[in-house]
N, C-alpha and C positions, 0 to 999 in steps of 0.2 A: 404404137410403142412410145413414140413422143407422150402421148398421155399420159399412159404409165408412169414414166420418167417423171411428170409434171406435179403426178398425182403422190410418187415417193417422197418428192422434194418437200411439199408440204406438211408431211409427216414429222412434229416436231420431234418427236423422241427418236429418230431413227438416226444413227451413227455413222458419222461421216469423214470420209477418211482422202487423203492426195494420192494415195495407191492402196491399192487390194489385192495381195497376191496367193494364187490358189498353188498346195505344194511345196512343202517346207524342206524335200530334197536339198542337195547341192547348189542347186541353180535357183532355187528359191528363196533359200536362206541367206545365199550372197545379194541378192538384188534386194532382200528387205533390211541386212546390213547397211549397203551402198544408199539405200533409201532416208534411214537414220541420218547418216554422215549429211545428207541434204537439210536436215530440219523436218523431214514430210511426216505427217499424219497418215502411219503404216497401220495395217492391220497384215495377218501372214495366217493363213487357212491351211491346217494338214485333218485331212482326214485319219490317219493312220500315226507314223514315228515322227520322227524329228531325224533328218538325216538322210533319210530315202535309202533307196539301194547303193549310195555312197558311205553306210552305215550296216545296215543291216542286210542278210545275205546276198552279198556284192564285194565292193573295193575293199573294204578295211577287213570282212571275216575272212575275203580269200587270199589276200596278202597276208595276212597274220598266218594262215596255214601254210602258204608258201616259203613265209622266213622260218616256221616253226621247223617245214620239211627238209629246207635246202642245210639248215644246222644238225639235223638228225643226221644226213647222207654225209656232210663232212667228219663229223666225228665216228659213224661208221665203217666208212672208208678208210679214217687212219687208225681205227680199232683191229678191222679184218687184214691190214697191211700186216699188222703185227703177230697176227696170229690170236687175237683174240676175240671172245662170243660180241656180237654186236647189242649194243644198248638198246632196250624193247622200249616204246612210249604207248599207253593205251590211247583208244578214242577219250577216256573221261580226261585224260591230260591235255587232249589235244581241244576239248571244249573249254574246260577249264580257261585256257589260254585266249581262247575266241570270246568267250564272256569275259574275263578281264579288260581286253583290248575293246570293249563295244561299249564298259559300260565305263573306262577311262572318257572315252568321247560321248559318249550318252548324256554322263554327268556334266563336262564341259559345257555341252550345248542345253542342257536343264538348266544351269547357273545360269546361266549368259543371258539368257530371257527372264526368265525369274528377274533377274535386276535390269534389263532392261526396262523391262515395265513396272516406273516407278515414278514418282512424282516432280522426284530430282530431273527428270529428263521430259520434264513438261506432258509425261503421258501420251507421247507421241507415236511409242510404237504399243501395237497388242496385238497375242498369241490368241488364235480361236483354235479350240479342235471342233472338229466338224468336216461334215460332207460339204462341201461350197460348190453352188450350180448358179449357173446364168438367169439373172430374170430378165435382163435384157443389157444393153453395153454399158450401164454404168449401175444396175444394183445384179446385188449377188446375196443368196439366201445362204445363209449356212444352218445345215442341222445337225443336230449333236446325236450323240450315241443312245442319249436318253428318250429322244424324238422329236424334243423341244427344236422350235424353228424360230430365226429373226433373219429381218432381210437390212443390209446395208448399203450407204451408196458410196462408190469409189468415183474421182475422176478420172483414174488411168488404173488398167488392172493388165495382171501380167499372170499368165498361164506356165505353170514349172510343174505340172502333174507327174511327170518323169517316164519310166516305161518299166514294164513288164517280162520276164522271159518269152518267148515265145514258144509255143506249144505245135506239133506237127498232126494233120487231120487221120482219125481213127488210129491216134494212139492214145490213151486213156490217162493222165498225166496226175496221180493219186501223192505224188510229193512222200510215199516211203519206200517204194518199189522200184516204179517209176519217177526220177525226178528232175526239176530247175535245178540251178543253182537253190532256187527259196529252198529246195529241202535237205539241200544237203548240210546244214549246219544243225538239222536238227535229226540225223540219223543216229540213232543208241549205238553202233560200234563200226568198226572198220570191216567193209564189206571181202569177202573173201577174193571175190571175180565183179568186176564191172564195165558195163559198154557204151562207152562216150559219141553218143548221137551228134558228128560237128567238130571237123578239125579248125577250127580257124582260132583266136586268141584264146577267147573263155575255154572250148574244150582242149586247145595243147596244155594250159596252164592248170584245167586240174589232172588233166593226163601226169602232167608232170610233180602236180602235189603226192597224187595215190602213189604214183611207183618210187617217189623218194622217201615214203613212209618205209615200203618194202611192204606190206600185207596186202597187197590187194592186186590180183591179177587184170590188167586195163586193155581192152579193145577200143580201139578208134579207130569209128567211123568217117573215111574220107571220101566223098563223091571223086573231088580229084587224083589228077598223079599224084602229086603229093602235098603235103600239110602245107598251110598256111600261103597258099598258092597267091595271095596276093604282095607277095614278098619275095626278093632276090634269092636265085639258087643257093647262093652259096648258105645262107642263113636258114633257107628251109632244111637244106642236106642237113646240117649242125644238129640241126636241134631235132628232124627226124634220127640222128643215128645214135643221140643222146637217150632218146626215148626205147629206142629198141634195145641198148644195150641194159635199160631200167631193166627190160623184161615188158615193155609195150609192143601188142601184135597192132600193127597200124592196115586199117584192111584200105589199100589204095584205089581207085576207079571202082568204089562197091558201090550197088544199087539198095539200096533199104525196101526189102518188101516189105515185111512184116515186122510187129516187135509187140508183143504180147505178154501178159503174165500167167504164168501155166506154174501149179504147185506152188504156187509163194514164190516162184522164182521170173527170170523173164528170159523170153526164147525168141531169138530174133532170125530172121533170115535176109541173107545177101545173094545178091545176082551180079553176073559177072557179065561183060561184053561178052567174053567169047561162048559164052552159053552156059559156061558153070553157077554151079551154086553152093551153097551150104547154110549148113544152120547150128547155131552156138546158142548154149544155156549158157547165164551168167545170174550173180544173186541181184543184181541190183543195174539200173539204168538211167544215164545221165544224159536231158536232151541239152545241148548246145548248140541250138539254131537259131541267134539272134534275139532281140528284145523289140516288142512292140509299145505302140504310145499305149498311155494309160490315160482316157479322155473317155470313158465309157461316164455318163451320169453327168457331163459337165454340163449337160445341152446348149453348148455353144451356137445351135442354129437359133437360140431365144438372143441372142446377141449379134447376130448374123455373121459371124465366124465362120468361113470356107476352107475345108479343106485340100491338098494335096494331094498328089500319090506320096508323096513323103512326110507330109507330117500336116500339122497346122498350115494353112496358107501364108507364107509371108511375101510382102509385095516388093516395091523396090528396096524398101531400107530397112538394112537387116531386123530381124527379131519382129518387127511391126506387122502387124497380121492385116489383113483388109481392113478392118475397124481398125480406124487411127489413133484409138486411145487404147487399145487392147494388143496387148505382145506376148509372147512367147517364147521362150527360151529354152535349154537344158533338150533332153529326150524329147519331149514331148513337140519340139520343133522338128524334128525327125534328120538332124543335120548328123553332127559326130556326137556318140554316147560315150564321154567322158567326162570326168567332174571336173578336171579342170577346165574344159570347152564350158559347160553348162553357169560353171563359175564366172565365166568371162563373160557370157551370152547375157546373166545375170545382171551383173554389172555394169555394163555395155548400155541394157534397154532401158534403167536407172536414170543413167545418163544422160540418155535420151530426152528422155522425159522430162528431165529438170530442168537441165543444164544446155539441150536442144543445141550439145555436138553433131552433127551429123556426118564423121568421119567414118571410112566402112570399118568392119572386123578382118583384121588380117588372120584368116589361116593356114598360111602360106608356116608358121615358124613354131606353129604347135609340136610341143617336145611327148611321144609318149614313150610307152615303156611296156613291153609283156614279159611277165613274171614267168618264164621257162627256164630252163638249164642246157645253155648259161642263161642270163637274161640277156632282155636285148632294147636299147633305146633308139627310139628315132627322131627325125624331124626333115622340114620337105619331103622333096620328092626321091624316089630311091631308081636304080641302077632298069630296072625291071621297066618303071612308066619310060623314062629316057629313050629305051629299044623301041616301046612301043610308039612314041610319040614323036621319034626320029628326033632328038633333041641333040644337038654338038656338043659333048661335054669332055672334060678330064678329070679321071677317076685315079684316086689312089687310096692303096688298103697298105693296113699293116696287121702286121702278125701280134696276138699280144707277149707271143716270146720274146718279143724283141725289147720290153717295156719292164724298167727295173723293176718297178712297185710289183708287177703281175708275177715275176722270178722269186720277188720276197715272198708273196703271198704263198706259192705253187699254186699259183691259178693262170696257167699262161696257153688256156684254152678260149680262144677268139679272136675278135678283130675289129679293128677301126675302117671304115670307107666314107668318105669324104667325096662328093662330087662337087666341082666347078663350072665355070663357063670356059668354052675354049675359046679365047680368046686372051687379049693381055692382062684385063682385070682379076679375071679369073673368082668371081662371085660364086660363093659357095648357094648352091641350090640343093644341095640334101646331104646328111650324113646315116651312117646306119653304125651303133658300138655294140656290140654281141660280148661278154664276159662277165667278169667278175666289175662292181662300179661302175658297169655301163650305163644307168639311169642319172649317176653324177658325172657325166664328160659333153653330156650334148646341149647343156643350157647355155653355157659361151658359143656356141655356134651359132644354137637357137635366136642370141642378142645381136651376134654380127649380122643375122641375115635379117633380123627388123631394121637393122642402122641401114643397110644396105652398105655393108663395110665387104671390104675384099679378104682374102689371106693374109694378106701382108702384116695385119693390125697381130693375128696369131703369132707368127711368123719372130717378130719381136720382142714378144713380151716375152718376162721370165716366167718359167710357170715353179710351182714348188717340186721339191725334188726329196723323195722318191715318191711320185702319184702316178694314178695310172692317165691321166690328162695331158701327161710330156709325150704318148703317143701320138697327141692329134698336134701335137707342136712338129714331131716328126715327119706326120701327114705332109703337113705342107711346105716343112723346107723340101721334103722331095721335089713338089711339085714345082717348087722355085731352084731347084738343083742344089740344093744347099744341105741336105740330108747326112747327119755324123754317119748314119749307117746307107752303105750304098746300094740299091734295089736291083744294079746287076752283077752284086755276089754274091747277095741273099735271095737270089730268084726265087724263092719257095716259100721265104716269110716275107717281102716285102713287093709291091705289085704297083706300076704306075703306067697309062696308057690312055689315049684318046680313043674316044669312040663317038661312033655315029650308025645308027642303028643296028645292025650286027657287026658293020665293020669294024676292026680293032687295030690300031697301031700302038707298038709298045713303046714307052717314052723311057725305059728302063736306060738308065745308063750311067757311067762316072763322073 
C-alpha cells in the first residue's frame, strides 16, 4: 500500500487537497465549512443531494409536515368549538409546502458553494458529485454518474456518509405500499388507514402528523407497554393519550408476525403474550425501526478502517477512527443520529485536525426536541435513568397552567421537570419541557450545565414577562423555597421531591 501511495504522489496531474471529505449531509457539510474557516485545501464528495436526510425525506420535510399539521389541528379545533365545518387541506397542498421548504434550503446550499468555489477564495474549496471509495488512507477515487473516474490524494479525510432507514427481514420494503420515511414524501395522496412499524421518536412523530391532518386512520405498533419507553411515565402517558384521543389505536406488547401486501393493500398480523392474535388491513405501511450506516461501496477495508458493532471504529479520541488521519463523524459514526450532533461531530474532527485541540466532545448538554403533541424538549439525563442508575437527586415539575404566556396562549397543557443534585449545589443534571415552546426553554439550561453553573444563576436573573421560560424560573425558586406559587397548595400543578431510586420524599412545602 506504501507503494501505491508513492506511486500516486508522483502523478503530477493528480489533485491534492489538506482534507477529503466523503458525504455532503449535515455533518459533512459543517466540517468542510469549519475546514474553509482554517484556509485548507477541501475538496467535499456527495454521491447523491447536498443536505442528506437533514434535508431531503428526514428533519426539514417532516417538521415542515408537523408545523403544517399542528396549525391545521388548532384552527380545527377552534372551527369545531364553534360549531363549524372543519377546514380540508389536500395532500397536493401539503407537498406543495414540503417542496417550497426544501427547495428554500436546497437553494441556499446551491448558492453557498456555487460561490464558494471561486478564485476570490484562492480555490480552496471544491464540490465533486460522485461516488467516492478508498484506494487506500490517503487517495480516494471518485466516480461520476457519467462513469468517468479520477483518483485524488487527501492528507486527512473524514467519513459523513450518513445513514439510511432501516428495513425489517422478509418484509418487502417497495417505498409506495410498503414504506421509510424515503417514501412518504413522495406518496400522491393522503392514505385512508396506516400501520406505523415502531413507536419510538420517528414513528410517534408521524403517528402524530397523520392523525392531526384527520384523514387517515393510524395503527402503532409497540413491542413495548408503552410508547416511547425510553422516556419518563409521566411524558409517555401525555403524549400516548394525546394520540388516542387523535383517533390512534396503539397496539401495546404486540408481536409483529407478519406484514404483507395482499390486493394493493397490506395485511399485518399481531401476537399477543397471552396467546391472542389478530389480523388488520390497512392501505398503506410505515416502517419506523431505526436507521442504519450508509458505507456500503466505500471499501474502507482498502484504507484499513475497522469496524464496530456501532458504527465506524473510533479509537480513544473522539471521531478519529484507527487510521489517524481518517475520521468519522455524523450517522455514519453510529453514535446519536442528529444534525445537530453530526454538526458538532463535524466540526469537532476539523479541529482536530488543524488546530490539534484535543479536548473530548461533551454530550452530556445536547438539547433535543421530538415533534409530537405537545412537543417535547430535552437535555441530560432524565427522571427514568436516575431510578435506574440509583442516582440522589431533586426533582421539580411544574404544571404549564401555572405559567402566564401558556394561559395567553390556551396552551396550558404540559410541564417543566428540572432535575438537580441533592446536595447544596444543587447542579442541574437534566431537564425534560412537554408544551407548547418547549424546544425554546431548554437551551439556558443546556448552557448552565456546560458552565457547570448551579440554579442559583436562574434563580436571579430576570427573565422576560409574559414567556413561557418564567416557568423554569419558578422551577427553581421552589427548589430554593423561594417559589411566588407554593407546591403545597397547588398539589396537583406543582410537584417538588427528592428521590433515590424508587424512594421518594416530598419536599413540598410553604
Amino acid at each position: 500500500m506504501n507503494n501505491l501511495t508513492n506511486n500516486f504522489k508522483n502523478i503530477n496531474n493528480m489533485e491534492q487537497y489538506d482534507l477529503c471529505i466523503i458525504g455532503a449531509g449535515p455533518s459533512g457539510y459543517a466540517a468542510a465549512m469549519r475546514a474553509v474557516d482554517f484556509g485548507k485545501r477541501t475538496v467535499l464528495i456527495e454521491k447523491d443531494k447536498v443536505g442528506g436526510a437533514g434535508l431531503y425525506n428526514g428533519a426539514l420535510s417532516s417538521k415542515t409536515m408537523w408545523e403544517l399539521s399542528q396549525k391545521l389541528r388548532t384552527i380545527n379545533e377552534g372551527i369545531k368549538s364553534a360549531g363549524r365545518k372543519a377546514v380540508d387541506l389536500s395532500w397536493e397542498d401539503v407537498q406543495k409546502n414540503l417542496m417550497d421548504a426544501t427547495f428554500d434550503r436546497k437553494f441556499q446550499y446551491s448558492c453557498h458553494l456555487k460561490l464558494l468555489q471561486s478564485e476570490a477564495l484562492n480555490n480552496i474549496f471544491k464540490y465533486e458529485r460522485g461516488l467516492g471509495t478508498f484506494v487506500d488512507s490517503h487517495h480516494v477515487e471518485i466516480k461520476k454518474a457519467n462513469g468517468e473516474k479520477k483518483v485524488i490524494y487527501a492528507e486527512n479525510i473524514i467519513i459523513a456518509t450518513g445513514s439510511k432507514p432501516r428495513t425489517l427481514p422478509n418484509i418487502e420494503v417497495d417505498e409506495k405500499v410498503i414504506m421509510t420515511s424515503d417514501g412518504v414524501d413522495h406518496m400522491k395522496s393522503f392514505p385512508k388507514s396506516m400501520v406505523i412499524v415502531g413507536a419510538g421518536v420517528i414513528g410517534c412523530e408521524y403517528a402524530t402528523i397523520f392523525s392531526n391532518f384527520g384523514k387517515t386512520k393510524v395503527y402503532l405498533i409497540d413491542r413495548s407497554d408503552r410508547i416511547l419507553p425510553f422516556e419518563d411515565n409521566d411524558i409517555s402517558d401525555l403524549i400516548s393519550k394525546n394520540l388516542k384521543e387523535k383517533g390512534v389505536t396503539i397496539h401495546n406488547k404486540a408481536q409483529l408476525e407478519r406484514l404483507e401486501i395482499k390486493d394493493g393493500e397490506v395485511e399485518y398480523e399481531l401476537s399477543y403474550k397471552d396467546g391472542t392474535k389478530e389480523v388488520i388491513r390497512v392501505e398503506k405501511a410505515l416502517l419506523s425501526v431505526g436507521r442504519k450506516l450508509c458505507i456500503e461501496g466505500l471499501k474502507m477495508e482498502n484504507a484499513g478502517v475497522t469496524l464496530s458493532k456501532r458504527g465506524v471504529h473510533i479509537g480513544d479520541v473522539d471521531t478519529q477512527t484507527n487510521i489517524p488521519n481518517i475520521y468519522v463523524v455524523g450517522d455514519a459514526s453510529g453514535h446519536i443520529s442528529l444534525v445537530n450532533v453530526g454538526e458538532l461531530e463535524g466540526r469537532y474532527a476539523v479541529e482536530r485536525i488543524f488546530s490539534k485541540k484535543y479536548y473530548p466532545i461533551n454530550y452530556k448538554n445536547i438539547c433535543t426536541i421530538m415533534f409530537l403533541q405537545p412537543e417535547v424538549a430535552s437535555v441530560g439525563i432524565n427522571e427514568k435513568t436516575c431510578i435506574e442508575e440509583n442516582i440522589p437527586v431533586k426533582v421539580v415539575k411544574l404544571d404549564y397552567s401555572c405559567i402566564a404566556r401558556a394561559i395567553a396562549m390556551r396552551k396550558t397543557e404540559g410541564f417543566f421537570k428540572i432535575i438537580v443534585t441533592d446536595d447544596d449545589k444543587m447542579k442541574i443534571l437534566g431537564m425534560r419541557a412537554v408544551g407548547e415552546h418547549a424546544s425554546s426553554t431548554i437551551q439556558g439550561i443546556g448552557l448552565l450545565m456546560k458552565m457547570d453553573k448551579n440554579i442559583q444563576e436562574l434563580a436571579e436573573m430576570v427573565h422576560p414577562h409574559p414567556s413561557i421560560i418564567e416557568g423554569i424560573q419558578e422551577c427553581v425558586r421552589m427548589l430554593l423555597n423561594k417559589s411566588i406559587f407554593k407546591s403545597s397548595i397547588f398539589k396537583d400543578k406543582l410537584w417538588c421531591y427528592r428521590r433515590l431510586g424508587n424512594q421518594i420524599e416530598n419536599l413540598q412545602r410553604l
